[in-house]
LUMKOLLO-944922 format. One record per residue: x, y, z of N, C-alpha, C in turn. Coordinates in steps of 0.1 Angstrom, whole numbers, plus 5000, padded with zeros to 4 digits. Example, Ala and Ser with C-alpha at 12.3 -4.5 7.8 and 13.67 -1.06 7.14 Angstrom:
BEGIN
PT n.px n.py n.pz ca.px ca.py ca.pz c.px c.py c.pz
PT 5132 4943 5078  5123  4955  5078 5132 4967 5078
PT 5128 4978 5071  5137  4989  5071 5129 5000 5079
This chain:
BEGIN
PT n.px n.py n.pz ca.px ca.py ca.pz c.px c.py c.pz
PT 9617 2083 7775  9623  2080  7789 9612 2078 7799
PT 9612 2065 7807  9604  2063  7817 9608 2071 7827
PT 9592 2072 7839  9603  2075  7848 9612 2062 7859
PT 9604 2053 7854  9616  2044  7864 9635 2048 7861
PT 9637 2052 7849  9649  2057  7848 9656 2069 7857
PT 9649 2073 7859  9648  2083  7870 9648 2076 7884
PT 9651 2067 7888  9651  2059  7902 9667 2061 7908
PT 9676 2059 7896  9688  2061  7906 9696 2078 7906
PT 9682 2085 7906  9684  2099  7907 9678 2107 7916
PT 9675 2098 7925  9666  2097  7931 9665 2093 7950
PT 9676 2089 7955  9685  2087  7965 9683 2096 7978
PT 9676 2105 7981  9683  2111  7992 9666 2117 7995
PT 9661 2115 8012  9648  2118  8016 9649 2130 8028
PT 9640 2138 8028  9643  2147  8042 9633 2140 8055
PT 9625 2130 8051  9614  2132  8060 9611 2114 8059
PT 9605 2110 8072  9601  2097  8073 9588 2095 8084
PT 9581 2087 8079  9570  2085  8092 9571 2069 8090
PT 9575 2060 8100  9576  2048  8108 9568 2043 8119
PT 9572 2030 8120  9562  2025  8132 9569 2032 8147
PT 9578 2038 8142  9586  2047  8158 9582 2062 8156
PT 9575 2065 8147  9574  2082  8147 9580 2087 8132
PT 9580 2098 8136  9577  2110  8126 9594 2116 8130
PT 9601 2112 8117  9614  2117  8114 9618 2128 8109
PT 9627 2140 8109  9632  2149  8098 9645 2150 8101
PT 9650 2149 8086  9663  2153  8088 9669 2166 8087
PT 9679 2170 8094  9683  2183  8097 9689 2185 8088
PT 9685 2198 8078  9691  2205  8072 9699 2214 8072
PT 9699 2213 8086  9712  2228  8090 9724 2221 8093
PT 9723 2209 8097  9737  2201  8091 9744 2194 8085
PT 9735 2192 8073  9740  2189  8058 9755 2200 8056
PT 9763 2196 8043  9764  2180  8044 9770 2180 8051
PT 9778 2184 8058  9788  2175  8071 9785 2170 8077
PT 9773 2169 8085  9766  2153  8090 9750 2152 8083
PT 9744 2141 8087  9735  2134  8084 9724 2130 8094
PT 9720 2139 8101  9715  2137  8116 9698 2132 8118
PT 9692 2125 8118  9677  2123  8120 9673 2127 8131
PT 9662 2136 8133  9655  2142  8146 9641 2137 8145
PT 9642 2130 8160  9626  2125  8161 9613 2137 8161
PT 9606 2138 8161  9594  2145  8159 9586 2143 8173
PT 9589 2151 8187  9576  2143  8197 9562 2142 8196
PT 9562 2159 8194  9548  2159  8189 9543 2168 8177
PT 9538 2180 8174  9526  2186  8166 9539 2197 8166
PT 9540 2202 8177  9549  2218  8181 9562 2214 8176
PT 9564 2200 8183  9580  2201  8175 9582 2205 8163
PT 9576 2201 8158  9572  2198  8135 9572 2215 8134
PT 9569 2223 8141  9559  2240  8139 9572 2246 8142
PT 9580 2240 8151  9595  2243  8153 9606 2240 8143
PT 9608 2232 8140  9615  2227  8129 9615 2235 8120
PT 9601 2236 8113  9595  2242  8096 9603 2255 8102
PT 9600 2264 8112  9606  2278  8113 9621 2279 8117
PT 9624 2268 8119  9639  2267  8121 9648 2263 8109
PT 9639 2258 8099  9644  2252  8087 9650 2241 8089
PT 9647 2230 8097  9651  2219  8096 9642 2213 8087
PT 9633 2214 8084  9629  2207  8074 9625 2220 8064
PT 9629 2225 8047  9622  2236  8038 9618 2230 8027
PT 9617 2245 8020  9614  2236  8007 9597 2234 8010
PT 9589 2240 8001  9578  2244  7999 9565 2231 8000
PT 9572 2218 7996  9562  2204  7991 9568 2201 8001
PT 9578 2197 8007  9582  2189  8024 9579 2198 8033
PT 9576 2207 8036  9574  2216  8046 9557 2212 8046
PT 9551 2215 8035  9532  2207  8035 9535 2193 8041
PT 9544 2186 8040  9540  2174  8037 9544 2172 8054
PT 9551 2177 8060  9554  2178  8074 9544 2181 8076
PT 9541 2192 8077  9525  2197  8083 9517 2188 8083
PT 9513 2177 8076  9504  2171  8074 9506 2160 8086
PT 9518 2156 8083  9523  2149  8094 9525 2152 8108
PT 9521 2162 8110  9521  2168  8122 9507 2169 8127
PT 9497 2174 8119  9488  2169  8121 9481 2155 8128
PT 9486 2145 8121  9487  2129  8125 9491 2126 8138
PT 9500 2134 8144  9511  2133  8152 9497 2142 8165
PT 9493 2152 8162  9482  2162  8173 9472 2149 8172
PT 9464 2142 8164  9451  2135  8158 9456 2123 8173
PT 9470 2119 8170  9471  2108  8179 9474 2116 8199
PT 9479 2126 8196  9479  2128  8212 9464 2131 8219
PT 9458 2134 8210  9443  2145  8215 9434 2131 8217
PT 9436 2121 8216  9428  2107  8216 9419 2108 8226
PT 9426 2109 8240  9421  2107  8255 9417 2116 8258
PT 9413 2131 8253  9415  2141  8248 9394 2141 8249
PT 9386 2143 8253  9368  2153  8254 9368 2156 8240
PT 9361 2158 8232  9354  2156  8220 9359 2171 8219
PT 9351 2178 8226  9356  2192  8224 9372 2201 8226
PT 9371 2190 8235  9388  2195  8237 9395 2189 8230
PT 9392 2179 8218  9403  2175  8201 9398 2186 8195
PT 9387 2190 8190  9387  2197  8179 9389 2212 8183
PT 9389 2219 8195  9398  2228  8198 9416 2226 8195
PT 9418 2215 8200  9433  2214  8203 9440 2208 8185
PT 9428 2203 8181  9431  2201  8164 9434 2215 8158
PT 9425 2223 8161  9425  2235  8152 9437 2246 8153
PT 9437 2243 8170  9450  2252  8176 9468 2250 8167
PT 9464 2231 8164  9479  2233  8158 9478 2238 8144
PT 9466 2236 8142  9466  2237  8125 9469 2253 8121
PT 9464 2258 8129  9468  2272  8133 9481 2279 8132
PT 9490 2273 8140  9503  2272  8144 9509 2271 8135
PT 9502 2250 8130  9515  2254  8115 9516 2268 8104
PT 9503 2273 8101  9495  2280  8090 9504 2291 8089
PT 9511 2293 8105  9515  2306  8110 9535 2301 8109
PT 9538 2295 8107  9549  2287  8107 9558 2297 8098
PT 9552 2291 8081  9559  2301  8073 9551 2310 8065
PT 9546 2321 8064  9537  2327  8056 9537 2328 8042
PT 9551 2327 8037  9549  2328  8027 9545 2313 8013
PT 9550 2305 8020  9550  2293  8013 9536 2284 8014
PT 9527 2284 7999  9513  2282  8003 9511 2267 8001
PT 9520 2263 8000  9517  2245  8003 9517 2240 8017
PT 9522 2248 8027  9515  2245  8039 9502 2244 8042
PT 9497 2258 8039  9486  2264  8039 9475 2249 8032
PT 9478 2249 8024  9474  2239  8013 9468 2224 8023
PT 9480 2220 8026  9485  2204  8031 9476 2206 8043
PT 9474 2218 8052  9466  2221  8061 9454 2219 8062
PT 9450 2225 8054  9437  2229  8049 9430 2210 8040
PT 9440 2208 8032  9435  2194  8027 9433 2185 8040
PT 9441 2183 8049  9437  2173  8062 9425 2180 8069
PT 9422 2192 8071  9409  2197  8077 9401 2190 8069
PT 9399 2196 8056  9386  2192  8048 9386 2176 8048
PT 9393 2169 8044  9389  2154  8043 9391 2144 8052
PT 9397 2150 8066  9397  2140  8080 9389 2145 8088
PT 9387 2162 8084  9373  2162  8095 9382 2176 8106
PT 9375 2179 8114  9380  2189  8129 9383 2181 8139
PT 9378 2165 8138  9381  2153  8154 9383 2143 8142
PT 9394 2142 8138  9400  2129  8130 9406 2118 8138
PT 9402 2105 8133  9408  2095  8139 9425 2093 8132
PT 9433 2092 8142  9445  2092  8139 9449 2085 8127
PT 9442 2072 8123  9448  2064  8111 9442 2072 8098
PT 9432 2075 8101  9429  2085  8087 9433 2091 8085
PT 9440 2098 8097  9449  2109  8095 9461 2107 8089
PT 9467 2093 8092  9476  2092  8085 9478 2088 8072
PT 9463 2081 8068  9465  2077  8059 9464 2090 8047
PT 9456 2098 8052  9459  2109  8041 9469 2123 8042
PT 9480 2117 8054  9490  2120  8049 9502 2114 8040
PT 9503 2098 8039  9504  2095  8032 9504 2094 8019
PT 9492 2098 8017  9486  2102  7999 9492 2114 7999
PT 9492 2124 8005  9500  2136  7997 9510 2138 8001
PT 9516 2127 8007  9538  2124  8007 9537 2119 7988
PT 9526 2108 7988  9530  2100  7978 9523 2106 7961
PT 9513 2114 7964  9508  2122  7952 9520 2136 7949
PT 9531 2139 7963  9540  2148  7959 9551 2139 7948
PT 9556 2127 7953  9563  2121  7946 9561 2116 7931
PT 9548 2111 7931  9546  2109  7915 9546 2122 7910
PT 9537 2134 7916  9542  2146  7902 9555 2149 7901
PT 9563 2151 7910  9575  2153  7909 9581 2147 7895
PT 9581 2133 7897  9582  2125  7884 9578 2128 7872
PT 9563 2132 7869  9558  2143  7860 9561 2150 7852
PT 9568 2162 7862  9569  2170  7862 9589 2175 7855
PT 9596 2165 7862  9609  2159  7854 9610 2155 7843
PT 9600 2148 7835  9598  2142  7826 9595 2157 7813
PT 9583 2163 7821  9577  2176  7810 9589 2189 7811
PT 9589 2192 7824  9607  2203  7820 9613 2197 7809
PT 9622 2184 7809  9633  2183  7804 9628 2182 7792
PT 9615 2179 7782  9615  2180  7772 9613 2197 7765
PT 9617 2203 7772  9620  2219  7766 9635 2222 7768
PT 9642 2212 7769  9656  2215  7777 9664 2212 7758
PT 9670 2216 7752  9676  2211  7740 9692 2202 7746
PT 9697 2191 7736  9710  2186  7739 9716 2197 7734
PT 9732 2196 7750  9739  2207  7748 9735 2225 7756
PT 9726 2216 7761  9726  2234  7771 9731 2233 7784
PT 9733 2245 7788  9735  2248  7802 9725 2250 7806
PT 9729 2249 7821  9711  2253  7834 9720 2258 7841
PT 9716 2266 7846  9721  2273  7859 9705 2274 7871
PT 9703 2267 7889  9698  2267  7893 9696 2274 7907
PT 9688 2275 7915  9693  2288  7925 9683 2282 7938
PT 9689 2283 7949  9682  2276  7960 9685 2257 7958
PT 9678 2251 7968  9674  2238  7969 9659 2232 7961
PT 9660 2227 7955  9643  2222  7947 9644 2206 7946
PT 9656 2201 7954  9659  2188  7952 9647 2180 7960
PT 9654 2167 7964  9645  2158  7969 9644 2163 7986
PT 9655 2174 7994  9656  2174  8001 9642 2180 8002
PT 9638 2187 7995  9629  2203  7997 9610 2196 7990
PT 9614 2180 7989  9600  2180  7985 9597 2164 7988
PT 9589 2157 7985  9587  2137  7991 9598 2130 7979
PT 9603 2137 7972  9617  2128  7962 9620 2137 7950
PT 9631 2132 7945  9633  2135  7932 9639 2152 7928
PT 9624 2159 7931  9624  2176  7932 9616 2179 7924
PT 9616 2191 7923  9608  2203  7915 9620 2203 7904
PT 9625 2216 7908  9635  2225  7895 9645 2211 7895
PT 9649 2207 7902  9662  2194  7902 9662 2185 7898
PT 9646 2182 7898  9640  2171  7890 9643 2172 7875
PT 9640 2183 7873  9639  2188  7855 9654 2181 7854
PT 9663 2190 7860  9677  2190  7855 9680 2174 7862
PT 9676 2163 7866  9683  2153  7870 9677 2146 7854
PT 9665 2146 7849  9658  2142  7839 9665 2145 7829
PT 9671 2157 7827  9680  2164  7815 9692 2157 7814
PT 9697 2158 7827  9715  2150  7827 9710 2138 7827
PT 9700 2129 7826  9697  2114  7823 9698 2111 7812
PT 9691 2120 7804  9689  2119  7789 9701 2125 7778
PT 9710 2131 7789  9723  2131  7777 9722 2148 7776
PT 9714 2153 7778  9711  2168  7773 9718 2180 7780
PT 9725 2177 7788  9730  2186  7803 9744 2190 7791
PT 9753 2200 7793  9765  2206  7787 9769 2207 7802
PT 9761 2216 7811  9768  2221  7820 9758 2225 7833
PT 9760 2221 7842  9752  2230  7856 9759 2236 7864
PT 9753 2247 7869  9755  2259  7874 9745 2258 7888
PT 9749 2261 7900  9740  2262  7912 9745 2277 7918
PT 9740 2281 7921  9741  2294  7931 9742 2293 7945
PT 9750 2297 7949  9756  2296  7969 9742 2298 7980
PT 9732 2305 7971  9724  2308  7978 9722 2314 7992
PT 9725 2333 7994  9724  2335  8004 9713 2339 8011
PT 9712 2335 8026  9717  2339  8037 9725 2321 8041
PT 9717 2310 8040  9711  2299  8047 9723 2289 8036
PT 9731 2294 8022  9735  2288  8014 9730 2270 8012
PT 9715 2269 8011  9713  2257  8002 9716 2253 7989
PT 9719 2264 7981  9727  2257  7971 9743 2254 7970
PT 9752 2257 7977  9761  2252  7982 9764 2247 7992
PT 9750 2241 8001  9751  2230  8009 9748 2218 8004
PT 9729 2221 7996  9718  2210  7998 9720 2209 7984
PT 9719 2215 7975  9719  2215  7958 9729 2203 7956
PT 9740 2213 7958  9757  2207  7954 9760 2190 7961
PT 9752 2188 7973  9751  2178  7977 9747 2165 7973
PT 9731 2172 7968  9721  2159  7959 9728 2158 7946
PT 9732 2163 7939  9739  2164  7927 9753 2156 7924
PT 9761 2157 7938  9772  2153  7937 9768 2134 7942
PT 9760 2138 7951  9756  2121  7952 9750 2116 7940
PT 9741 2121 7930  9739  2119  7920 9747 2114 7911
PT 9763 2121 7914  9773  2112  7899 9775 2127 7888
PT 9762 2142 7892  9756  2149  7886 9774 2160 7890
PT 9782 2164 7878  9794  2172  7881 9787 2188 7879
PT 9780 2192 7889  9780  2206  7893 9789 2219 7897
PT 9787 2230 7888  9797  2244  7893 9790 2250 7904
PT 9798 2253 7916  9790  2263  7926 9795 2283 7918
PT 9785 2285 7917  9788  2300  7917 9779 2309 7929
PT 9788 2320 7930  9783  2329  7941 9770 2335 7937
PT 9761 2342 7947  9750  2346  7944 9753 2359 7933
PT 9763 2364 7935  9765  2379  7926 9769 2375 7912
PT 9773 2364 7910  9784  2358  7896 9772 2356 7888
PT 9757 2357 7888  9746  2350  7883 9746 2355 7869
PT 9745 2369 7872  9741  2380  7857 9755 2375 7848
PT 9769 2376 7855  9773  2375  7844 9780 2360 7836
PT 9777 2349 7848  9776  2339  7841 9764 2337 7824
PT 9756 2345 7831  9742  2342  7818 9751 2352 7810
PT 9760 2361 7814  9761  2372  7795 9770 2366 7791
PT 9782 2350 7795  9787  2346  7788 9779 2337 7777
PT 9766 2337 7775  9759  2334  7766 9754 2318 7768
PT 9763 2311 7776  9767  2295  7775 9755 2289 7786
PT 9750 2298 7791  9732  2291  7801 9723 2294 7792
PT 9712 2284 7792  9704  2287  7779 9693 2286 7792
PT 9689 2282 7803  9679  2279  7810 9683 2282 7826
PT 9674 2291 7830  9675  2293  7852 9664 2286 7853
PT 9666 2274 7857  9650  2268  7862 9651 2263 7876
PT 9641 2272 7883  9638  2274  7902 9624 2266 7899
PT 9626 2268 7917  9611  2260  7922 9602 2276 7926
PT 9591 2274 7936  9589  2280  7939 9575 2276 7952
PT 9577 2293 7960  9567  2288  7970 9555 2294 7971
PT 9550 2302 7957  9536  2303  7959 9535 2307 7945
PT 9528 2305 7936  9526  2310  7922 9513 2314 7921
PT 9513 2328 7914  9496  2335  7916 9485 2332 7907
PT 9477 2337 7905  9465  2339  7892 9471 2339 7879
PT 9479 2355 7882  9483  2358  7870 9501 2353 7866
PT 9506 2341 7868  9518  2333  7870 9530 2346 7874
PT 9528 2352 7884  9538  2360  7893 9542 2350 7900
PT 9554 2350 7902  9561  2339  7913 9569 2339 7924
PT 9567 2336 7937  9575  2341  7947 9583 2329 7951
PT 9599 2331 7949  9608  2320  7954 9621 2325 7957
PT 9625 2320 7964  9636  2322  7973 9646 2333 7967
PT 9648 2344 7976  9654  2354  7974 9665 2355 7964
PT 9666 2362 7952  9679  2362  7946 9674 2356 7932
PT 9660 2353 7934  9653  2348  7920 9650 2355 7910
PT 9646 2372 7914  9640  2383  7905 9655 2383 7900
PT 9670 2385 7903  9680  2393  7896 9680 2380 7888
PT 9683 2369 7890  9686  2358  7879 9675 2360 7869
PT 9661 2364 7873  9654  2365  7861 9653 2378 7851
PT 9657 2389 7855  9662  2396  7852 9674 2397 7840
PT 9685 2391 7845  9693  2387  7843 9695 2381 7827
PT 9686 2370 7827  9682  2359  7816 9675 2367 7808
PT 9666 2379 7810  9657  2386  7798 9669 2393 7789
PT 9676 2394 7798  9691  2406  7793 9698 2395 7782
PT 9703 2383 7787  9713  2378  7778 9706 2365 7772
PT 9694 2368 7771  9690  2357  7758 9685 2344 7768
PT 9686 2340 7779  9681  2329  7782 9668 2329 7784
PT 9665 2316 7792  9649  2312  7794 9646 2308 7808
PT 9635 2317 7814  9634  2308  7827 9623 2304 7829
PT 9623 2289 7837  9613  2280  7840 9612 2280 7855
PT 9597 2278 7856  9599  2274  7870 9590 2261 7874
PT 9591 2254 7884  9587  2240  7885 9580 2238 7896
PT 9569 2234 7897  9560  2233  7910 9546 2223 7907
PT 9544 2217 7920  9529  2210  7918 9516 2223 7919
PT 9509 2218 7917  9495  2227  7915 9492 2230 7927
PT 9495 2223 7936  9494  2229  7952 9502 2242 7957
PT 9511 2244 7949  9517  2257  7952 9509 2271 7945
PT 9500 2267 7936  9496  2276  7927 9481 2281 7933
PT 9480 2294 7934  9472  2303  7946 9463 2309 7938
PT 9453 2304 7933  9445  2314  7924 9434 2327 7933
PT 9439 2320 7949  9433  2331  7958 9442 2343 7960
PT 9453 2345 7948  9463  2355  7952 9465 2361 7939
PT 9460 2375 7937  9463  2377  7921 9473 2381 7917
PT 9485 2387 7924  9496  2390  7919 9505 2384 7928
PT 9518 2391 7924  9528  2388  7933 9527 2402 7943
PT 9517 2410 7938  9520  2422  7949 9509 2419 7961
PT 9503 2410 7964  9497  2405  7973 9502 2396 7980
PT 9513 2389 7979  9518  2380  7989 9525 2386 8001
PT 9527 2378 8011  9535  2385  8019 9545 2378 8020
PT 9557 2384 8021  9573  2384  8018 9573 2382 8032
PT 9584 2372 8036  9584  2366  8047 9601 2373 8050
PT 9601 2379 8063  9614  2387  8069 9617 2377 8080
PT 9632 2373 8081  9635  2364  8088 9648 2373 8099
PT 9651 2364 8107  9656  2370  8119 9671 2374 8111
PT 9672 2389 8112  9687  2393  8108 9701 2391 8112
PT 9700 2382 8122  9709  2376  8127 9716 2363 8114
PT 9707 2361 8107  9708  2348  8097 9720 2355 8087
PT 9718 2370 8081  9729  2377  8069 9741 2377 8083
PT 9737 2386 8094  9749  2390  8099 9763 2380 8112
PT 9756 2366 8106  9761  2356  8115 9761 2343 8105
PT 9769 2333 8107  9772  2324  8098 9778 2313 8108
PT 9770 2303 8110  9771  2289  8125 9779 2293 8132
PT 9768 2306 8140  9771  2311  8147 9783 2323 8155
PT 9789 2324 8147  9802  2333  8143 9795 2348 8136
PT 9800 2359 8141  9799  2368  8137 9804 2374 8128
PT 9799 2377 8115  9810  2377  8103 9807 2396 8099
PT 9796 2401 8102  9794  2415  8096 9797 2423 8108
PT 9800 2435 8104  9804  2445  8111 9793 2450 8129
PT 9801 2447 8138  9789  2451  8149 9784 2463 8148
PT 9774 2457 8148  9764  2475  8151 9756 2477 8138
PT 9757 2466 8128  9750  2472  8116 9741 2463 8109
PT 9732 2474 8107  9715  2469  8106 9716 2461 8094
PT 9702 2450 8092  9704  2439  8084 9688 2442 8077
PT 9689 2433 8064  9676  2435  8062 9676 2421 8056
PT 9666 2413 8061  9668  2398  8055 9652 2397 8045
PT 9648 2402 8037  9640  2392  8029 9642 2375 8026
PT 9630 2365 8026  9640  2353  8022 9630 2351 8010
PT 9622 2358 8002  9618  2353  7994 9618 2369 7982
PT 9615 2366 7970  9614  2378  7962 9600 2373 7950
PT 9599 2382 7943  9587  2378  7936 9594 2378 7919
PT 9592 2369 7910  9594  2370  7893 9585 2375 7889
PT 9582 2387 7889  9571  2387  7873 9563 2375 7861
PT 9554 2376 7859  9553  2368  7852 9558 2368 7834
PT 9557 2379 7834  9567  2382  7820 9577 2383 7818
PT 9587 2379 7830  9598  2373  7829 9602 2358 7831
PT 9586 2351 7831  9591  2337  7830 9583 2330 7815
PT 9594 2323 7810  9589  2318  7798 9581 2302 7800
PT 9580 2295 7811  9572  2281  7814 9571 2281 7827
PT 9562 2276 7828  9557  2270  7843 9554 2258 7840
PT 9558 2250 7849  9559  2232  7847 9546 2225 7862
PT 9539 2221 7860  9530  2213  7872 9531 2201 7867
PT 9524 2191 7874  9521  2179  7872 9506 2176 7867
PT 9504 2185 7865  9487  2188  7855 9491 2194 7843
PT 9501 2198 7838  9503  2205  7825 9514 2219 7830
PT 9519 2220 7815  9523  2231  7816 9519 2249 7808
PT 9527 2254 7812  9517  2272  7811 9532 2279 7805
PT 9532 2282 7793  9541  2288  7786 9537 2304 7783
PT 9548 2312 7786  9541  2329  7786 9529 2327 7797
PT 9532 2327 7805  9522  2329  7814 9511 2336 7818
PT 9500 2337 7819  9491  2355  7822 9480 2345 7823
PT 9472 2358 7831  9463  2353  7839 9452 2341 7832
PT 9453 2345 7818  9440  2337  7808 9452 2322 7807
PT 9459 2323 7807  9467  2310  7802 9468 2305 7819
PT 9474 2304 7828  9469  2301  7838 9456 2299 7845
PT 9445 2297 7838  9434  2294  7838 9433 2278 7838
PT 9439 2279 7825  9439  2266  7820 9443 2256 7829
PT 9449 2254 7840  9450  2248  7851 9442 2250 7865
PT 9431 2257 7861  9421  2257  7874 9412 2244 7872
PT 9411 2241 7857  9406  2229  7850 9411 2212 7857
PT 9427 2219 7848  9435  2207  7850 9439 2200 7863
PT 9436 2207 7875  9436  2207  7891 9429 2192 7893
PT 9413 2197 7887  9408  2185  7891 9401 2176 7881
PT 9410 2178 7871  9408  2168  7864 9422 2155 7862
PT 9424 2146 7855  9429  2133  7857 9445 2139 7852
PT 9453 2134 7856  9469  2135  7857 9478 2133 7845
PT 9484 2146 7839  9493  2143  7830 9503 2132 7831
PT 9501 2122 7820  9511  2113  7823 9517 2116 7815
């Protein structure tokens, strides 16, 4: 399978940069509308990412980057010293945006090192460009290498958003399974409601259904025992920071599904470019778990749905173990049983030439 077959799976973008500006689409009103928000400047972008109008680990970098572009062009008229102060200040901002998801960090850090502290705005954009467009080709990659561990005739059950919404196309985890249901191999998908923020029964169920792709929504608690009816052979997530030793931190509700799957025989994968992979981080007990405003469990657009008066505790991300994941998928290769020696093998493959 090429990936050009993968083109009409492929349909739906969160982010745009035009000769009018720097676009994102709102994810907090999916689907029931379809709304594009202009971008004014650097802060807007730093706002968004923490508002979740734009998520999703590879589009949230790829924003950043673009926001960057967006500070490079205002700081113009801007004293030599007063750009590369006022450069650093946003990069700052973003870094601080979402903590836990290290492809910001990443997309950050890549426009410092190769545009410079006083970047000219078109370089700036031009190498944001390259990593909109180097997220999209691995993506493709990356679709292609999941789905050949997928057998005809299984089920996937998936958890969060990993679509095109959450990366420059296609997806991470969504990818795999759009590659799978291309190739004939799908039995059945399974998405999870995904609480607080429900992207999988907003954003998932969405791309999928525009896809042609006949998706089941199940609730976050139905997970464990959808997998003991035996009939899911694969949970495959994205994720937003993956360590040394392939510990993996992704969106909350990830450790019981993995859990879960050790119990009743399945397999879980998880899907990510090498940009998300932190060999400056050796476990998952070194990341920081990102707490979000508890208003998000005890309120739902706006409406008060939990009892007044009672305390909330919002983690939005959790950590997998690495011995409860059976693959890791990049666009440089993949890492089966994971541990710290086999995850090596892609500190290589980083910078060396691209799994086709």
């Amino acid at each position: 399978m090429t990936a050009e077959l993968l083109a009409p799976y492929d349909r739906v973008r969160a982010l745009r940069f035009d000769e009018r500006g720097f676009w994102l689409l709102d994810q907090r009103a999916l689907p029931q509308r379809s709304e594009w928000l202009a971008m004014a400047d650097a802060d807007a972008v730093v706002e968004a990412i923490r508002a979740l109008i734009v998520r999703g680990a590879p589009a949230i970098g790829i924003a950043a980057a673009y926001a960057l572009v967006l500070a490079a062009r205002r700081l113009t008229a801007s004293g030599a010293q007063a750009r590369v102060d006022g450069y650093a200040a946003v990069a700052a901002r973003l870094r601080a945006a979402r903590p836990t998801a290290v492809n910001l960090m990443w997309a950050v850090d890549r426009m410092l090192d190769r545009c410079g502290s006083d970047p000219q705005p078109d370089r700036a954009l031009a190498e944001a460009r390259a990593i909109e467009a180097e997220d999209l080709a691995a993506n493709y990659r990356m679709a292609l290498a999941g789905a050949a561990f997928i057998e005809p005739g299984s089920g996937v059950l998936t958890h969060c958003n990993t679509g095109s919404l959450a990366t420059a196309g296609l997806g991470t985890a969504l990818g795999v399974i759009r590659a799978a249901w291309a190739q004939g191999k799908l039995a059945q998908v399974h998405a999870s409601e995904t609480r607080p923020w429900l992207q999988g029964a907003r954003l998932t169920a969405y791309e999928l259904l525009e896809d042609g792709i006949p998706a089941r929504l199940i609730a976050d608690g139905a997970g464990a025992w959808l997998l003991a009816q035996r009939g899911t052979h694969w949970v495959i997530v994205g994720a937003d920071r993956i360590c040394a030793n392939g510990d993996a931190a992704n969106k909350i509700g990830t450790l019981s599904l993995a859990v879960a799957a050790k119990q009743f025989g399945a397999r879980v994968m998880v899907v990510a470019p090498t940009s998300t992979v932190d060999f400056g981080t050796a476990s998952g007990a070194d990341i920081h778990i990102e707490e979000r405003d508890p208003r998000e469990l005890c309120e739902y657009a706006g409406l008060r749905v939990a009892a007044p008066g009672v305390r909330a505790w919002n983690p939005v991300f959790d950590v997998t173990p690495a011995e409860l994941i059976d693959v890791i998928v990049t666009e440089k290769g993949v890492v089966e049983r994971p541990d710290g020696r086999r995850m090596r093998t892609l500190l290589a493959a980083r910078s060396g030439p691209d799994v086709s």
